[in-house]
N, CA, C and O of each residue as an XYZ file, in Angstrom:
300
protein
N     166.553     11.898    -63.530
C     167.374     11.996    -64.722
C     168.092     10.682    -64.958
O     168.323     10.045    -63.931
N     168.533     10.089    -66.227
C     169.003      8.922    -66.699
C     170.289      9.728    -66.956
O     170.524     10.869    -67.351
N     171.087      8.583    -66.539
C     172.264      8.880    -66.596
C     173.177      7.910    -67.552
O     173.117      6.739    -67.179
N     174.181      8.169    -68.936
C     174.706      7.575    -69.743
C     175.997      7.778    -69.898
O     176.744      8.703    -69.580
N     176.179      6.535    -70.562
C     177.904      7.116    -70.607
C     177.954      7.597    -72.446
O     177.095      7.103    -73.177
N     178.753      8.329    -72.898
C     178.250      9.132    -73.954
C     179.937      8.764    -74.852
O     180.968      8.913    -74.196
N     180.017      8.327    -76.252
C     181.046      7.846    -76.785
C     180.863      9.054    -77.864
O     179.844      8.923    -78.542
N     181.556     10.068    -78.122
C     181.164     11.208    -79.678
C     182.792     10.987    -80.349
O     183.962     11.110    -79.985
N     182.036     10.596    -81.525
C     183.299     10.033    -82.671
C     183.014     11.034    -83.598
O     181.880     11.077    -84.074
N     184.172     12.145    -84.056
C     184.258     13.005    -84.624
C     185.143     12.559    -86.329
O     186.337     12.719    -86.586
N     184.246     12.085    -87.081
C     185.140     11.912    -88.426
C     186.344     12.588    -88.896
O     186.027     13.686    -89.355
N     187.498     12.391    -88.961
C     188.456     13.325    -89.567
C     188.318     13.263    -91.024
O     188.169     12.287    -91.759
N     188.398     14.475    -91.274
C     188.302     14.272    -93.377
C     189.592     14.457    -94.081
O     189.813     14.429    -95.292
N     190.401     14.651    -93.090
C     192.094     14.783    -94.029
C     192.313     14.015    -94.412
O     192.366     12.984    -93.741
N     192.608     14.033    -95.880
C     192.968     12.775    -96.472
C     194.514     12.576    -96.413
O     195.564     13.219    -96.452
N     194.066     11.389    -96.303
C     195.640     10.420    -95.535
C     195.462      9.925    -94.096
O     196.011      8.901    -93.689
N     194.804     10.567    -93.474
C     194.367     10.191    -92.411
C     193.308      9.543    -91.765
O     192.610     10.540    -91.579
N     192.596      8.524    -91.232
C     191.742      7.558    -91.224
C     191.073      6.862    -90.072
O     190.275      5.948    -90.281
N     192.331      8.745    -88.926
C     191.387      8.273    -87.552
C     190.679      9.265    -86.615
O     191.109     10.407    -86.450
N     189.897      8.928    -86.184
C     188.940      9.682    -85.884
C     189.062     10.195    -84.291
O     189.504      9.439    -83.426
N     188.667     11.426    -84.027
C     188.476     11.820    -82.468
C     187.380     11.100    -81.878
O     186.224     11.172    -82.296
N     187.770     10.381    -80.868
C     186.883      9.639    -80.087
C     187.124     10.261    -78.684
O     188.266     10.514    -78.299
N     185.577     10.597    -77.629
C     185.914     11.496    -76.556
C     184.857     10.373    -75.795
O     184.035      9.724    -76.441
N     185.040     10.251    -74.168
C     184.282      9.441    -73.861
C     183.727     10.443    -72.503
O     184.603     11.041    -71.879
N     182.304     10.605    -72.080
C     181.549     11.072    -70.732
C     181.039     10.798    -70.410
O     180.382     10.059    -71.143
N     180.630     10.881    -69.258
C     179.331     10.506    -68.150
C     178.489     11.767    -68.132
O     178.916     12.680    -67.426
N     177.099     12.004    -68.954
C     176.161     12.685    -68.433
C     175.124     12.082    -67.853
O     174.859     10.884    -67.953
N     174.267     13.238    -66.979
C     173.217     13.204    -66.820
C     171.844     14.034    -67.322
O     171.524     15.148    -66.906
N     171.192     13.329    -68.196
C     170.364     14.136    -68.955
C     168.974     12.977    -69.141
O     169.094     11.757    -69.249
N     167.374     13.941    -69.141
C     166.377     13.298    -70.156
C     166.314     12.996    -71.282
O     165.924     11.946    -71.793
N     166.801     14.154    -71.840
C     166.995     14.094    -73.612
C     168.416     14.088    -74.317
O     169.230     14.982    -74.551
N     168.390     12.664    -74.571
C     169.818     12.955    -75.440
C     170.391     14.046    -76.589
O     171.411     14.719    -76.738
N     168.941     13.787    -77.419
C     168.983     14.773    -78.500
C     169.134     16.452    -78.166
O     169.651     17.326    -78.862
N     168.553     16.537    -76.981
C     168.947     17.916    -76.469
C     170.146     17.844    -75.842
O     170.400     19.041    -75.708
N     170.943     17.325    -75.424
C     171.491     17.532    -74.551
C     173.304     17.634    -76.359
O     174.384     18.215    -76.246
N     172.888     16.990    -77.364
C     173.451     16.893    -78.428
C     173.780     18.583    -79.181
O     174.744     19.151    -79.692
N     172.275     18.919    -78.857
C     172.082     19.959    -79.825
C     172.394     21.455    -78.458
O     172.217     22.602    -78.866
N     172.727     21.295    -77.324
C     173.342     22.426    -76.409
C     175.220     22.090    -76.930
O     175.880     23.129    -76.937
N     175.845     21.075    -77.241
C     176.931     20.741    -77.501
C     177.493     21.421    -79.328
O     178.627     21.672    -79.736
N     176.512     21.499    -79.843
C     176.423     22.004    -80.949
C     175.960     23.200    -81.801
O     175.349     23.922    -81.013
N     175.953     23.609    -82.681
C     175.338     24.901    -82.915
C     173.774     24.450    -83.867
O     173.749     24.502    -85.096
N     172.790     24.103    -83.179
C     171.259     23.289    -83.569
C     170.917     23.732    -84.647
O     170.411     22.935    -85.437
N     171.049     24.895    -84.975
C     170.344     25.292    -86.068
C     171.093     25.326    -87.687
O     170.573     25.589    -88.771
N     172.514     24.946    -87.348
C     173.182     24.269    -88.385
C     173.520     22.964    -88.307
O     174.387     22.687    -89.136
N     173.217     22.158    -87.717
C     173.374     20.671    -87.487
C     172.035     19.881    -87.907
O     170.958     20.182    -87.391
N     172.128     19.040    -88.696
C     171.580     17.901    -89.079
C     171.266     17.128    -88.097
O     172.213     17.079    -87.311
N     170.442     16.536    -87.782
C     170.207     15.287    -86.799
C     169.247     14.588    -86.686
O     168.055     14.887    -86.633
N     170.141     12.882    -86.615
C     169.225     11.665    -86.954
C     169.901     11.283    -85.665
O     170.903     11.589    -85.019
N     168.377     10.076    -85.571
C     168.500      9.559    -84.090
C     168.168      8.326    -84.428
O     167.116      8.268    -85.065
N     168.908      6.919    -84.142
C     168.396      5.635    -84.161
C     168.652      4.854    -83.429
O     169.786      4.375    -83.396
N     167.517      4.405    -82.465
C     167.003      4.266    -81.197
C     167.200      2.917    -81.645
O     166.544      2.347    -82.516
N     168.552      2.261    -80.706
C     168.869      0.612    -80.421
C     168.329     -0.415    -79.400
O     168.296     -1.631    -79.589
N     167.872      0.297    -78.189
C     166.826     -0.542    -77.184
C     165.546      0.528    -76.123
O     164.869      1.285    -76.817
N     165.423      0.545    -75.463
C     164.986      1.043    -74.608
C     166.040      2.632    -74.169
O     165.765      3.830    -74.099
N     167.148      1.913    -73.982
C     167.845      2.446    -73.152
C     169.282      3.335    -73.816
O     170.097      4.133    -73.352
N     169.099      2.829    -74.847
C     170.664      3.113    -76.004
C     169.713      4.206    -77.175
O     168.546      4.384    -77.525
N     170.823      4.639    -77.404
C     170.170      5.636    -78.676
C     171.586      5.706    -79.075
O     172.575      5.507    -78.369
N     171.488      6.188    -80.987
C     173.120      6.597    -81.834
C     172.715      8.391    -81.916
O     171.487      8.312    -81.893
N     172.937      9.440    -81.972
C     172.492     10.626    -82.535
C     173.739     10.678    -83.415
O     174.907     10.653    -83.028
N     173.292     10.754    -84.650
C     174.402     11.435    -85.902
C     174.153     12.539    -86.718
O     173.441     12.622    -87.719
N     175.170     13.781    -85.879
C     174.632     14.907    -86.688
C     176.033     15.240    -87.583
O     177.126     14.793    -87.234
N     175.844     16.127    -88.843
C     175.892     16.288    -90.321
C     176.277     17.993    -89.862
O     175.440     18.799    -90.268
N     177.173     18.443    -89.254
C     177.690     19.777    -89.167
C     178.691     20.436    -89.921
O     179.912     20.531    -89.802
N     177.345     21.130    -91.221
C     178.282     21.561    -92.627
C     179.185     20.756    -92.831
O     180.333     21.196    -92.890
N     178.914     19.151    -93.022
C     179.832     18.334    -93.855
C     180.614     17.675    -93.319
O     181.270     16.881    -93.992
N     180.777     17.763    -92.153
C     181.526     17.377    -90.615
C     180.071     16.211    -90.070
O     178.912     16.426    -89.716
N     180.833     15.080    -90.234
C     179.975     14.195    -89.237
C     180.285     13.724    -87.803
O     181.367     13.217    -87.509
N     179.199     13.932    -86.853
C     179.798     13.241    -85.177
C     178.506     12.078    -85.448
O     177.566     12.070    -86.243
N     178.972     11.098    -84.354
C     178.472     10.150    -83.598
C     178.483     10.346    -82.357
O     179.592     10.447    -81.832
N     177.221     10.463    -81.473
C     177.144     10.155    -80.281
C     175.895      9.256    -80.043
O     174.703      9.095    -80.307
N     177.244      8.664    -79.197
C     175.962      6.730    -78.406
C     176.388      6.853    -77.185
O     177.420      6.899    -76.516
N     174.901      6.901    -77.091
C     174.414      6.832    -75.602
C     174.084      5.506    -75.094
O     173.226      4.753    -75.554
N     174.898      5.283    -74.038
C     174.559      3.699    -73.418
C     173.904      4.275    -71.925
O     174.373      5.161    -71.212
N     172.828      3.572    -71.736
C     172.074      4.047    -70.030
C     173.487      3.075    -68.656
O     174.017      1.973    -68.512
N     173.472      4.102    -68.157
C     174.332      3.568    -67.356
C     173.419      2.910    -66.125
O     173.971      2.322    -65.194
């Protein structure tokens, strides 16, 4: 198993407000995208994946209008 450190930036949409939940972890997983969509409810989540090296991936899923970021860096 590859092991990453995992950054998920949760957009806030209140307006007036302009900062975002940022949570930081260490998993261990094969599939990022799975390991995204056990964190989430899959079958209402959107998800794009854009693969930065070998080793890095962004997953940005679209949950009813609610956007996260999670980047995966290979540790």
């Amino acid at each position: 198993m590859a092991e990453y450190e995992v950054v998920r930036e949760i957009q806030n949409s209140c307006s007036g407000n302009q900062m975002r939940d940022v949570f930081f972890d260490e998993v261990e997983t094969d599939d990022p995208v799975a390991y995204v969509k056990t964190l989430l409810k899959a079958d209402k989540a959107e998800l794009t994946v854009e693969v930065r090296d070998d080793d890095n991936l962004t997953v940005f899923a679209d949950c009813s209008g609610m956007t996260q970021k999670f980047l995966f860096t290979r540790i």
